[in-house]
N, C-alpha and C positions, 0 to 999 in steps of 0.2 A: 577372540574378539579383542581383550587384552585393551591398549589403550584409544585402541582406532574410534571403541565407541564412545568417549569424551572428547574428539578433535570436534566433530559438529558443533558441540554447546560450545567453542571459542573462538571458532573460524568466523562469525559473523563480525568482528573484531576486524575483517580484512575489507568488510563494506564502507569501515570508517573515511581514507580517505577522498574513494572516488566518490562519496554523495554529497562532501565539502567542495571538490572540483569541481564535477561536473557541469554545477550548475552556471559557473563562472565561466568554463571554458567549450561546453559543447551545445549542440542543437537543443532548444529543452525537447523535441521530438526523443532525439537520443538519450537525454539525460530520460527521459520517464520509463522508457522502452528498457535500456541496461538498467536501471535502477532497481526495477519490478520483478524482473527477470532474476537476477542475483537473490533479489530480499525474498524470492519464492521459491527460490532453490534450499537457500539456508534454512528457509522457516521451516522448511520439510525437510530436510536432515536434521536439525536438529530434533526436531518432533520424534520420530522414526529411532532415531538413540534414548530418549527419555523415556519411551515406549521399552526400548529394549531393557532399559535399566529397571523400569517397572516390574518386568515377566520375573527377573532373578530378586527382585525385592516383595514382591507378592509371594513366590516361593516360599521366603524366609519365616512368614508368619504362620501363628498357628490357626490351623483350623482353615487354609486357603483353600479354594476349590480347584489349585492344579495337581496336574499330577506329585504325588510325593518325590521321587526322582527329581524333580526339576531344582530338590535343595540338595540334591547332593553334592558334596563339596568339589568334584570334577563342575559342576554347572559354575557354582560361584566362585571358582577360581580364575573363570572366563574373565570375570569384570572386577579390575583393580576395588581395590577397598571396598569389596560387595559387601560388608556389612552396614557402613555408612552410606553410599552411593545407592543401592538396590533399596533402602527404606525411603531416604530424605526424595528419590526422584517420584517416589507415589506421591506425595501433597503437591509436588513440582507439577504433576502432568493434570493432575485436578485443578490448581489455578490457572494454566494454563490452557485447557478445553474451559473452565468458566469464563474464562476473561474473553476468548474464542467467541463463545455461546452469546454471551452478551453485546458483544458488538454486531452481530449477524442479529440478535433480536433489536437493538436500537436502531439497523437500517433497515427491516424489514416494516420494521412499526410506523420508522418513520416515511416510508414509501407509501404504507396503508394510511397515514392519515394525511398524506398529502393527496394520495386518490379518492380517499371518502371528500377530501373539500371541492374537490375534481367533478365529483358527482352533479348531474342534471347540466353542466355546461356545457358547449358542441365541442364538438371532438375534433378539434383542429391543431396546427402544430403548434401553435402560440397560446397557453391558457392565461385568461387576465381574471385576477381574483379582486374582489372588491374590497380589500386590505387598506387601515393606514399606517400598516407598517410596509416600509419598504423591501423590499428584496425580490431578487430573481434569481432561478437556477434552474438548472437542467436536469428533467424527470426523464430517468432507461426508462425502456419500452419492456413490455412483458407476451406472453403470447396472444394476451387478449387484450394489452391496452398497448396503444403506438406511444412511441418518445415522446418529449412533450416541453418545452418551454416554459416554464410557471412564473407568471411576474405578475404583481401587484401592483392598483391602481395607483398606490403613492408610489412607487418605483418611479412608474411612467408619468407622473404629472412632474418629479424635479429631474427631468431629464429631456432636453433639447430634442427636435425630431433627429438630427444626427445623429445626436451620442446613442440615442432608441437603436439606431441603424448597428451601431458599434458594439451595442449591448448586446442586442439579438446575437450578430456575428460570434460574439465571442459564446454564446451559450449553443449556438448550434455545433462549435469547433466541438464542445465536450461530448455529444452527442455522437456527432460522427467518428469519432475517436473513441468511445466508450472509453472517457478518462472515470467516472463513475466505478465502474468494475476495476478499475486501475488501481483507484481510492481505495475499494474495500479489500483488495489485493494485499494490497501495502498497510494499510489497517489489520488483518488479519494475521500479517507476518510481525508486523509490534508486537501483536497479542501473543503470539505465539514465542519470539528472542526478544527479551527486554536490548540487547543490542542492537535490533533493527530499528529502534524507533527513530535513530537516525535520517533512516532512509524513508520512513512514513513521510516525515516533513518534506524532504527533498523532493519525494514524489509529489507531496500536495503541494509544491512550488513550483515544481516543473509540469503539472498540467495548469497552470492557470496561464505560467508564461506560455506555451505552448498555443493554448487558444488566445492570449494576447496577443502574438503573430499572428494567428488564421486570420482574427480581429482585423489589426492594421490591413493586413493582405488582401481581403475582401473591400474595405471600405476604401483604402490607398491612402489613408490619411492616417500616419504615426499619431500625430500631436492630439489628433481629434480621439480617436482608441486611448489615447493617455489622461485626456480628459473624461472621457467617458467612466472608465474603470477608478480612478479618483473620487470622484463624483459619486458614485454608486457608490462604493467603500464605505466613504465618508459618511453617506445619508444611512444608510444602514448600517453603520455602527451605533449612530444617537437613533435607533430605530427605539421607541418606547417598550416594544415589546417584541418578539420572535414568536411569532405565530405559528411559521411554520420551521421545522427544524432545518437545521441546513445540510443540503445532499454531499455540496460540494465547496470545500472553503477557498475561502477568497487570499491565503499568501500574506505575505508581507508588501503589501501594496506599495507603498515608497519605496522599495527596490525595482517593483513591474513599470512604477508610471517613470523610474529614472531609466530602466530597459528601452521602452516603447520613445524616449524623448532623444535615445543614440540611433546609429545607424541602424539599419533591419540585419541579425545577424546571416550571412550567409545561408546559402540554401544545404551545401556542404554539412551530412550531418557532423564527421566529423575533422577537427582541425589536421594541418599538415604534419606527422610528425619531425619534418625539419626546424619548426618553427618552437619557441621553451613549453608554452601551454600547449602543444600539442604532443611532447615528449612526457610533460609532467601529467596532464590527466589520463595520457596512451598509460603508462606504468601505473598510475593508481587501478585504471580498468582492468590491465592485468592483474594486478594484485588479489582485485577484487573476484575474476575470471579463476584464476590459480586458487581462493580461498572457496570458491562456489564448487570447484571441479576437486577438489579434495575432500572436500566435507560431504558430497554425492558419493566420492569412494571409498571416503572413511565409512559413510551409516551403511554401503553396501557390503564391505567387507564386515562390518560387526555383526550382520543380521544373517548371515550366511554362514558366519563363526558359529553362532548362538543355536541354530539352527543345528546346525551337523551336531554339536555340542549335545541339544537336546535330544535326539534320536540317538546319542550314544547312550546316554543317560535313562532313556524311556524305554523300562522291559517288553517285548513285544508282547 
């Protein structure tokens, strides 16, 4: 196993600089899609090696419930400095499964009390809640409730029947996209490499640009989509109170509405690479490609060491 199973816990280190680029230089369709992909390769290599450092640090103590063998000094020779590494990763893989655990209870909770306020309304894709707090966002669907649009009555009273038009667009792009699952994707991989948190942000900025395009693209009006998401922002930031929590965040808004006020970026997800931004985010995605494909071969190689390791070790 040797050192292959500490490459994962620093390879996330390689996400750094394609989720700085990306966002600047490709489709955000692409930037969310590579970004998710990467930070859920890493989050589970790394996991998978901290798991492994656990078994030979569980070993070490007394009174463990694994096999005795499993401390024998062939086992911990496997893993460099298994005296320090094999203990300190057991409180690592414990805050790491709570930090896990709690973000999956914060979205579950908050799905459930957005369907109890759901409750007795018709069941149609647009829910209007009698709120004067503003906000809107887009509720996944489950096997027994359809997806669902949730906007409050103050939403839609400072907002024009246009921008209404613009606003919708943009909350149905997340829906048909399941950028939601995307979110808790990349939420999940934070929780997991304090190094991905990175890439959480980049992901919650490139699905809202992303539906910012569907937005423009449906309604054919940049300027109007730029007002719209402004607007909204803005009102629901002095919102008095947050009633309900939010599924899906809203970005760094004065970057989207300066997005939406330039040209529509190509349809091309990604740039040419003759072109510098298409050379410089081409090699960050490698980099990040090369750090995702190593660190899948480093935790497979350790757990396969470990593995043979421990059946030498375990008297039949």
């Amino acid at each position: 196993m040797g050192f292959f199973v500490l490459l994962p816990l620093v390879l996330p280190l390689t996400s750094w600089p394609v989720a700085r680029l990306a966002e600047r230089h490709l489709h955000p369709r692409a930037t969310t899609r590579l970004l998710v992909g990467v930070g859920v390769v890493l989050a589970a290599c790394s996991t998978l090696c901290l798991g492994l450092l656990v078994v030979v640090g569980t070993a070490q103590l007394p009174g463990n419930p694994l096999p005795d063998a499993w401390s024998d000094p062939q086992v911990r020779a496997a893993v460099p400095c298994d005296e320090v590494l094999g203990k300190a990763s057991i409180p690592a893989l414990v805050v790491l499964l709570g930090a896990c655990g709690r973000a999956l209870t914060r979205h579950r909770r908050a799905q459930r009390r957005v369907r109890h306020a759901l409750d007795g309304l018709r069941r149609s894709p647009v829910a209007v809640l009698p709120d004067s707090a503003p906000y809107a966002f887009a509720l996944p669907g489950t096997r027994r409730e359809p997806a669902r649009i949730v906007v409050s009555t103050a939403m839609l009273d400072a907002l024009e029947p246009a921008e209404r038009r613009a606003l919708f667009a943009h909350e149905r792009a997340h829906l048909a996209a399941r950028h939601p699952r995307m979110l808790l994707l990349a939420e999940l991989a934070a929780c997991a490499h304090p190094l991905l948190r990175p890439l959480r942000t980049a992901v919650a900025f490139g699905v809202e640009r992303w539906a910012d395009e569907e937005a423009a693209r449906r309604v054919g009006d940049r300027r109007l989509t730029a007002r719209a998401v402004g607007k909204a922002a803005l009102i629901a930031r002095h919102s008095p109170a947050r009633t309900v929590p939010a599924v899906a965040g809203t970005g760094p808004v004065p970057r989207r509405v300066r997005a939406l006020l330039e040209p529509a970026p190509t349809t091309r997800l990604w740039p040419p690479p003759t072109t510098t931004s298409g050379l410089v985010v081409g090699l960050a995605a490698w980099f990040a490609a090369v750090g995702a494909a190593l660190s899948a071969l480093s935790s497979a190689n350790a757990a396969i060491a470990l593995v043979l390791v421990l059946q030498a070790a375990t008297p039949l």
